[in-house]
C-alpha positions, 0 to 999 in steps of 0.5 A: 924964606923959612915963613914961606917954606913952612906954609908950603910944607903940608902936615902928614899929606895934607895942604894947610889950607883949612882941608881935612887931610885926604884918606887913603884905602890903606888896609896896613894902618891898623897893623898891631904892634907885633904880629908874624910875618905871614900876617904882614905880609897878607896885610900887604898883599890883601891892601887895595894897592898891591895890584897898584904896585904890580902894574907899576913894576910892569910899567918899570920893567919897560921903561926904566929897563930902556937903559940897560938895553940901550947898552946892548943897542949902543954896543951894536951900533958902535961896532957894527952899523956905525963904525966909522962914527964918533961915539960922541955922535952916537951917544945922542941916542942914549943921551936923548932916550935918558934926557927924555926919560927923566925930564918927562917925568916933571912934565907927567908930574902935573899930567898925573895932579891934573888929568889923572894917572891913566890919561898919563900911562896912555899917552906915554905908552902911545909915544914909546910905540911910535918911537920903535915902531918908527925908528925900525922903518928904511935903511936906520940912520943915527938922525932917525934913531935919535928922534925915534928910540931917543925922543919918542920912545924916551918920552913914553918912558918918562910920562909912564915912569912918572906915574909908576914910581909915585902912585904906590905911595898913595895906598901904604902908610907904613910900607912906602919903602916895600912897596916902592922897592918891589915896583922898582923891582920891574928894572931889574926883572926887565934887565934879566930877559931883555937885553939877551933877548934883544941881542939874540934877536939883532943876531938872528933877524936883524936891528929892525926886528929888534926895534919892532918887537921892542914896540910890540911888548910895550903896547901890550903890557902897558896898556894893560897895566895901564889901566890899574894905575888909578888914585885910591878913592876917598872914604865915603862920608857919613850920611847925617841929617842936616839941621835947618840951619846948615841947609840954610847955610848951604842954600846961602841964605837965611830966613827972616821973621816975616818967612822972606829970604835973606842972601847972605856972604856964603855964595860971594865966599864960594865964588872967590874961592873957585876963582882962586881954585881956577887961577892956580898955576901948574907948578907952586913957586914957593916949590923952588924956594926950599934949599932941600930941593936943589941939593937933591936935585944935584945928588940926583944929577951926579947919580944918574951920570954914573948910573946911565953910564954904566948901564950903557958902557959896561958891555962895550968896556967888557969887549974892548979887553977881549970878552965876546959880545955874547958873554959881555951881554950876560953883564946886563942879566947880572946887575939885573938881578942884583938890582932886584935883589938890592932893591927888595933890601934896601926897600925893607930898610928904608922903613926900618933905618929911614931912607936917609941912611940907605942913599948914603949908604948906596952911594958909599958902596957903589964908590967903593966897587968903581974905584975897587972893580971896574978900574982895574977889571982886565978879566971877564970875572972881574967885570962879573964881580963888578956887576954883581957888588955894583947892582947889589949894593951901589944903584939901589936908590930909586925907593929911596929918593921918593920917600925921602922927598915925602919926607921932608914934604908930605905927599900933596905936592910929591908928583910936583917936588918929585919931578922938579928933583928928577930934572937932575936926572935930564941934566945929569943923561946929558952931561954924563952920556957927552962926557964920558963919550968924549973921554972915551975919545979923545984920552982913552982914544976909543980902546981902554977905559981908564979915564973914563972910569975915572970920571965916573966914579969921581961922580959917585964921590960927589954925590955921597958928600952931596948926599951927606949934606943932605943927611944933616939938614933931614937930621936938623929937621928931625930935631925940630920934629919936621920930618913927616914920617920916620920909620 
């Protein structure tokens, strides 16, 4: 097994098959050992990339951003448009747009490596504006919620997502952490404006409107951003005067003394070759084989349990002890920005600790403000408290997890690896979202939420040990010099 996954691990981005590894126009590699921050950060800005990462933020402030407002829909449908449902049966919208959002991304994985990073966006933006457009239309039902701003629009989300969270990696040698921190920052900034938004619509115009205007700005801005998302381009090679006999070579002949030709095995090589290049299945096996993958795959299942939970019960939680709709709202705006801010910190620290010591650490401080916070929250400044502390210092996670795949894999089979981890997350929005709808039924009986916190946060223990298990085979690694960047 270790001789299998060692030949499928590729050295600093590039496969070992004989091929030079793929150049990057990346216009921080050069950088000089010491040097101001201005000069640094005008590096960073002026790198062919940065409008790469822009885009990539926009996309993500429509896509990822679906969570959060997810928990002003949910609050809306729980207590207003569905509240003789069960919250189990309503839950299946959210469950759905989060199954759909992160399963998606393994399927954008192998779009993004074979049809490219704009067909992908274009594809999904289509999908997430058929979705609102369509669940807005007649007299809304949870069966045409579920297929439309679950399926569809979480698809749309999944395909652009998958594409935005991987291409900045592509540009920056030395900055990945920054530049993922920054275009993850698009959660965050979608979180600030869009749930109040979509709250003060649904007040005034109605749930339709809601859903229409959803679909208007994401087909807007994303098609739009859209078109930035393209791969950087190979540096041009140098032009040399061949010699005769590499044009023999390359013609796959040779000549003889009497001026004939004679075939040579070049052309025979080359068409085997492209056979096997035809032959190559979508997804390497020899992916599944490495035990790193699966512990990631649970540290990002238990993860995503807490983390979509949260995101669609902290208003609803807020209400059920007295705070008004209004203000539980403004619950959403403040992990919003505390996530913004969390993501640029933990970004920059993920290049100067490694994004090894920045997942423990966010899974350790987002056990703490659960169990500290949220359990014992009875007053609208604790569940502000909670939302702040929690934003800031616990979800912090999505820069890190990319960077740390390449890592422990390089960056050739990234969008694949990248993909096969983030299964965890469908797995994860499945189970989190029924189970904590269920406890919130049946032993919380659908008025506090004790028990329901309870399971979560007890969900965020596990993924701190997972990620600690984690931590020791990076730290193994590292010994025997197999880890392929350490900042």
């Amino acid at each position: 097994m270790n001789a299998s996954n060692d030949a499928f691990k590729d050295n600093g981005g590039a496969a070992n098959n004989g091929a030079a590894p793929a150049t990057t126009l990346s216009s921080d590699q050069h950088l000089p050992a010491k040097g101001g921050y201005a000069r640094r950060l005008s590096e960073f800005i002026l790198n062919p990339g940065f409008k790469v990462v822009v885009a990539s933020t926009v996309i993500q402030m429509f896509t990822t951003s679906i969570i959060p407002a997810m928990g002003i829909f949910q609050a809306y449908y729980l207590e207003k448009l569905f509240p003789d449902d069960s919250a189990t049966r309503i839950s299946w919208i959210s469950t759905t747009s989060v199954i759909c959002l992160f399963g998606m991304i393994v399927v954008g994985g192998v779009m993004f490596e074979r049809i490219g990073p704009i067909f992908t966006c274009a594809t999904g933006t289509t999908l997430m504006v058929a979705g609102y457009m369509l669940a807005s239309l007649g007299k809304i039902k949870i069966w045409q919620l579920v297929l439309c701003q679950g399926l569809l629009v979480g698809t749309g989300a999944g395909l652009l997502n998958s594409v935005a969270i991987i291409i900045p990696l592509d540009y920056y040698e030395k900055r990945q952490g920054l530049a993922l921190s920054i275009a993850s920052t698009g959660a965050g900034i979608g979180g600030i404006w869009i749930p109040p938004l979509v709250e003060k619509v649904i007040e005034r115009h109605g749930i339709g409107w809601a859903l229409r205007m959803m679909g208007f700005m994401v087909f807007f801005a994303c098609s739009v951003a859209s078109a930035f998302q393209q791969r950087p381009l190979p540096a041009p090679a140098v032009e040399t005067t061949p010699s005769k006999v590499e044009i023999e070579q390359a013609s796959g002949s040779t000549t003889a003394q009497d001026g004939s030709s004679i075939p040579t095995e070049q052309k025979m090589r080359r068409r085997k070759k492209k056979k096997k290049q035809e032959k190559k299945p979508w997804v390497d096996p020899r992916v599944f084989l490495d035990p790193t993958i699966w512990l990631l795959f649970l540290v990002m299942f238990f993860m995503k349990v807490v983390i979509t939970t949260t995101a669609a019960y902290i208003v609803t939680s807020a209400i059920k002890y007295g705070v008004s709709s209004s203000r539980a709202a403004l619950l959403t705006t403040v992990m919003a920005v505390g996530h913004i801010v969390g993501n640029v910190v933990s970004g920059y620290l993920v290049d100067k600790v490694t994004a090894m010591v920045v997942l423990i650490s966010s899974f350790f401080c987002g056990s703490v403000t659960i169990f500290a916070l949220w359990y014992p929250a009875t007053s609208y400044g604790m569940f502000m408290a909670f939302s702040a502390l929690y934003s800031l210092f616990g979800m912090n996670t999505n820069n890190a997890l990319p960077v740390l795949i390449a890592q422990f894999f390089g960056l050739t089979h990234l969008p694949t690896i990248n993909g096969v981890v983030m299964v965890g997350s469908v797995f994860g929005g499945i189970f989190g979202n029924l189970a904590v709808a269920r406890v919130y039924d049946i032993l919380d009986h659908r008025d506090k939420f004790k028990k329901t916190i309870l399971l979560v946060g007890s969900f965020y223990v596990l993924a701190l040990l997972l990620s600690l298990a984690v931590g020791y085979m990076y730290w193994q690694r590292y010994r025997r010099g197999q880890i392929h960047r350490v900042y």
